[in-house]
C-alpha positions in Angstrom: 41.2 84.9 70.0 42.6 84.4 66.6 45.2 87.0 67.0 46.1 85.8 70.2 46.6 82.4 69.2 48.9 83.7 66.5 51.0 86.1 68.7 51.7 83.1 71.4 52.6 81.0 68.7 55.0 83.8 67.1 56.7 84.3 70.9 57.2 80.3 71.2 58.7 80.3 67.7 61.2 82.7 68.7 62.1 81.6 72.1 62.6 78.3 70.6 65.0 79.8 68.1 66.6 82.0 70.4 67.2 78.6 72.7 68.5 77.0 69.7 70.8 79.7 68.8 72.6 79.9 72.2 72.9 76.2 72.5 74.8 76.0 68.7 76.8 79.2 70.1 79.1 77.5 72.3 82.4 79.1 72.1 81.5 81.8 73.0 80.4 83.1 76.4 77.4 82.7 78.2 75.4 85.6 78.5 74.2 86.3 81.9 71.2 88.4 83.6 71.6 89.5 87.5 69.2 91.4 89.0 71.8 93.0 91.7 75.2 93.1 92.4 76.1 90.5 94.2 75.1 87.6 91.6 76.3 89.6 89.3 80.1 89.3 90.9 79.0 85.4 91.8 78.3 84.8 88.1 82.0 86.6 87.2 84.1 84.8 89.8 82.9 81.0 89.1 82.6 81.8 85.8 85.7 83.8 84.3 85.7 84.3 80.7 83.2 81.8 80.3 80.9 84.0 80.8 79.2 87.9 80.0 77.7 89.3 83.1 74.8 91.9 82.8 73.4 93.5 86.8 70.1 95.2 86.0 70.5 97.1 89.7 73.3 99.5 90.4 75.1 99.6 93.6 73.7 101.8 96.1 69.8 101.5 94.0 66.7 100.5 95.6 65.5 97.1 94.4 62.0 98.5 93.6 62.9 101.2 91.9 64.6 99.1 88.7 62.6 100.2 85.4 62.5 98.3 81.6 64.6 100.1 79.6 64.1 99.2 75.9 68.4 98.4 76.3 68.2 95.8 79.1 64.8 94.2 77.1 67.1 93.6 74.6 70.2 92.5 76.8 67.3 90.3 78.4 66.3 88.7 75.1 69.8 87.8 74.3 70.4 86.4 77.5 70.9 82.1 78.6 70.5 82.3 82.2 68.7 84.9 84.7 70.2 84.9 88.4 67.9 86.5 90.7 66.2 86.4 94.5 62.9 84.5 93.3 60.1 84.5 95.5 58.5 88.2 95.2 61.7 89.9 95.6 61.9 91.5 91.8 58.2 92.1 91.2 59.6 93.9 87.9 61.5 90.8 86.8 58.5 88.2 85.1 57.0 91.6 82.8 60.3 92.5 81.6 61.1 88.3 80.6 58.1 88.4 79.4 58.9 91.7 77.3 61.8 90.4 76.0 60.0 87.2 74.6 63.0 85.0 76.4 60.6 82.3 77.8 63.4 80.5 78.6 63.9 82.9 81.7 60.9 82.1 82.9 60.6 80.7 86.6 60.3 77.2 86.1 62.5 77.0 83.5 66.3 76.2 83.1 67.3 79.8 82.6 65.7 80.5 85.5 67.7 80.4 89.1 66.5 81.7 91.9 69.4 82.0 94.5 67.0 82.1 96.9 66.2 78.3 97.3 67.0 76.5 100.4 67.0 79.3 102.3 64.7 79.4 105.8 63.4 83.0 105.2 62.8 85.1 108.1 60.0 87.3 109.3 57.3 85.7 107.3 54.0 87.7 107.4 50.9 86.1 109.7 48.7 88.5 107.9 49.5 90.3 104.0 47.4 93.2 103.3 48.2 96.8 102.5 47.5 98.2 105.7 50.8 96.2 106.8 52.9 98.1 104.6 54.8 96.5 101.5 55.4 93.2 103.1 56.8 89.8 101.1 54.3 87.4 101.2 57.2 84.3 101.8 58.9 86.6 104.2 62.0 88.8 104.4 63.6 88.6 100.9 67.0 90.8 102.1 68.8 87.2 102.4 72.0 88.4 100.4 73.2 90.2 103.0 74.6 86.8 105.3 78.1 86.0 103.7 76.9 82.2 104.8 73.7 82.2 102.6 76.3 83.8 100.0 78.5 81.0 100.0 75.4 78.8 99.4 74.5 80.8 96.7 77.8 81.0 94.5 77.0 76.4 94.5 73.8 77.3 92.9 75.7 79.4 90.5 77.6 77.0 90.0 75.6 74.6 89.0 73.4 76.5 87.1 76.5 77.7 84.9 77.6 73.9 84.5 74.0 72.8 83.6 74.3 75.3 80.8 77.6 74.8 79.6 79.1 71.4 80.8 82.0 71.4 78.9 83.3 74.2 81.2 82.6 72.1 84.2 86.2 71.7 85.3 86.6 75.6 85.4 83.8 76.7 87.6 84.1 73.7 90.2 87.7 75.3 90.3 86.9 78.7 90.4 83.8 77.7 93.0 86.2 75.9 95.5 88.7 78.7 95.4 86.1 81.4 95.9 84.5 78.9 98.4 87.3 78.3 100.5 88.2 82.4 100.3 84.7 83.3 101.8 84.7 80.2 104.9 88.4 82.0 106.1 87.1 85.2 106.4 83.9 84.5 107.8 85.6 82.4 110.6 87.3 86.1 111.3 84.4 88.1 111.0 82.6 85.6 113.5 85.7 86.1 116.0 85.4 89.9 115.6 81.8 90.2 116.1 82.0 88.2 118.9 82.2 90.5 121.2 79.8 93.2 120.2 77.4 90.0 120.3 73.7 91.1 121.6 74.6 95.2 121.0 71.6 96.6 119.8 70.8 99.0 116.7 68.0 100.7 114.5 67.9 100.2 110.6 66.2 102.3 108.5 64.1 98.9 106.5 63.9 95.6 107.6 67.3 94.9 105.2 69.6 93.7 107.7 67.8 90.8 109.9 69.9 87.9 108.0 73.5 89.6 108.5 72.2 90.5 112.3 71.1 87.2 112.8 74.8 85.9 111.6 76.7 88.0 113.7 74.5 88.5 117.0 73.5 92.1 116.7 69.9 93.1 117.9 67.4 95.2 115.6 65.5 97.0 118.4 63.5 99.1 115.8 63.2 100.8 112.5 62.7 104.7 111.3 60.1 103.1 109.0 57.3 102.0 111.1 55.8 99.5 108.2 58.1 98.3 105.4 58.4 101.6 103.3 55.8 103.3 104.9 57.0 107.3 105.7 57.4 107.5 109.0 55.4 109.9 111.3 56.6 112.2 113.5 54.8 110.5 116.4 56.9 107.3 115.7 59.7 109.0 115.7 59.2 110.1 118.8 58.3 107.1 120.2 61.7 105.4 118.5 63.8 108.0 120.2 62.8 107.1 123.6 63.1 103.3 122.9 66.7 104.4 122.0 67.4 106.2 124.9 65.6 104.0 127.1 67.8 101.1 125.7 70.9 103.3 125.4 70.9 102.3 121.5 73.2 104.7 119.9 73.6 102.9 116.4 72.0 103.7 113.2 72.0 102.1 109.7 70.3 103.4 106.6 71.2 102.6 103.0 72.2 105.0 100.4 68.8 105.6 98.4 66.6 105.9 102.0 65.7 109.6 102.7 68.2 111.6 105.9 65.5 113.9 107.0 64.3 111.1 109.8 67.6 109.2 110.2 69.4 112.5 111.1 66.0 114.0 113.7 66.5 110.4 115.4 70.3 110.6 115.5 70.3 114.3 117.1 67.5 113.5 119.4 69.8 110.6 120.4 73.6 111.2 119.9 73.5 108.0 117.7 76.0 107.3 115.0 74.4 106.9 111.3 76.1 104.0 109.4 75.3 104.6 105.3 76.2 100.6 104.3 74.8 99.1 101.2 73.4 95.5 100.8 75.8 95.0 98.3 79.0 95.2 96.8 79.9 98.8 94.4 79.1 101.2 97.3 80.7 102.8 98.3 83.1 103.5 95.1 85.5 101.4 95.5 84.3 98.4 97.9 84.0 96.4 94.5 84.5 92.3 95.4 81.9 90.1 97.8 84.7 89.4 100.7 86.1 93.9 100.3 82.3 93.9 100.6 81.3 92.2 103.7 84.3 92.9 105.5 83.7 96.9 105.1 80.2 97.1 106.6 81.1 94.5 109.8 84.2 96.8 110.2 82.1 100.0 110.2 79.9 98.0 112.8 82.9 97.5 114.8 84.2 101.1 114.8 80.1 102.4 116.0 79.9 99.8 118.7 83.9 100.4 119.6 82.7 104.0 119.9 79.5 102.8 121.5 82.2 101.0 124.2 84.4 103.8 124.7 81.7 106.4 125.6 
């Protein structure tokens, strides 16, 4: 008990110090944790130089894949403000705070912002046990991938960044409206080009897409997983194929880490097109900004249902 009492007290002591070093360092930039891309590239486009931008998950990585490195505990330690999903989206992300004995990271806390907050999550689970696969207790967590709930996330941002540093106010309102404004023009013509592929049905590999779906009017008639990261059986397979051909479905989307074998049986059995699009900006190489980002996977969606049209 004794040494317990003396190790808590030792990690307050040096989160309080750490606090109070970052507040006394104010010229120079805030240090900032994102757990993926995307608020990663929010975090450098509202805050410019003001900020130093850390993404703990590559482009083109599977979220539950991300591991501690000793490197990032101490990029984390360093760190003023975390930006991540919240919820149970990073499972990894409260043991490596923890880790790095930043308590000011800590959910709750005003290091702490969870981008996904205000959003009306979708597909929430009626029953959570393992036999339903690996579900998300608050319901589908995927909600970067709608350019809308984007745009409400890069406010959060900035906020977050002006609560930390409000001398630099001025600058990330600025840099927030342009952004802002940038993303409402091109989804008006991403609306207007989906438009008419509205209701076209597909198959995705997870259950990643259902918010950018949603937004546009496609139609997820099934997945190649039968449970959220379950393998799936030949049997369901099977059964996915004839829902396909049945339904005349002839589109595909997988993400980069998610294993072929299955995607490419269904796509022979079906003469469907596979689509390899990534929830977030960096893949593929060279599809680097939010908008290039966006506007890349609706325009391979376009060119699968154009072909879809054609034949």
């Amino acid at each position: 008990m004794r040494l317990s009492t003396l190790l808590l007290a030792a990690l307050l002591t040096l989160s309080v110090t750490q606090a109070e070093a970052r507040v006394a360092d104010d010229d120079g930039p805030l240090k900032i944790i994102a757990t993926v891309p995307t608020y990663g590239l929010l975090a450098e486009t509202i805050g410019g130089d003001e900020v130093e931008v850390v993404v703990i998950c590559r482009p083109g990585q599977d979220l539950h894949s991300v591991t501690a490195t000793p490197s990032l505990v101490a990029r984390v330690r360093d760190a003023d403000l975390v930006l991540h999903t919240g919820l149970d989206a990073e499972a990894w992300l409260p043991g490596l705070l923890r880790s790095s004995g930043n308590l000011d990271l800590l959910p709750g806390n005003p290091g702490s912002i969870a981008l996904s907050d205000g959003v009306a999550l979708k597909e929430a689970p009626t029953v959570i046990d393992r036999s339903q696969g690996d579900v998300h207790a608050f319901g589908n967590t995927h909600v970067w991938t709608d350019p809308l709930i984007v745009r409400a996330m890069a406010a959060r941002v900035r906020d977050g960044l002006a609560a930390a540093r409000p001398g630099s106010q001025a600058l990330f309102e600025t840099n927030h409206a342009v952004f802002h404004r940038a993303l409402t023009e091109k989804l008006v013509d991403w609306l207007r080009r989906a438009a008419p592929y509205k209701g076209r049905e597909l198959v995705t590999y997870h259950r990643s897409w259902i918010y950018l779906l949603d937004r546009f009017g496609f139609v997820r008639i099934g997945t190649i997983e039968p449970k959220p990261r379950v393998a799936p059986t030949t049997s369901h397979l099977e059964k996915l194929v004839e829902t396909m051909q049945g339904s005349g479905t002839t589109v595909i989307v997988r993400e980069p880490w998610q294993h072929p074998q299955a995607t490419d049986f269904v796509a022979e059995a079906t003469g469907a097109t596979v689509l390899e699009l990534s929830t977030h900006p960096g893949f593929p190489e060279g599809v680097d900004g939010i908008l290039e980002h966006f506007d890349h996977n609706l325009a391979a969606l376009e060119a699968a249902f154009g072909e879809e049209t054609d034949g």
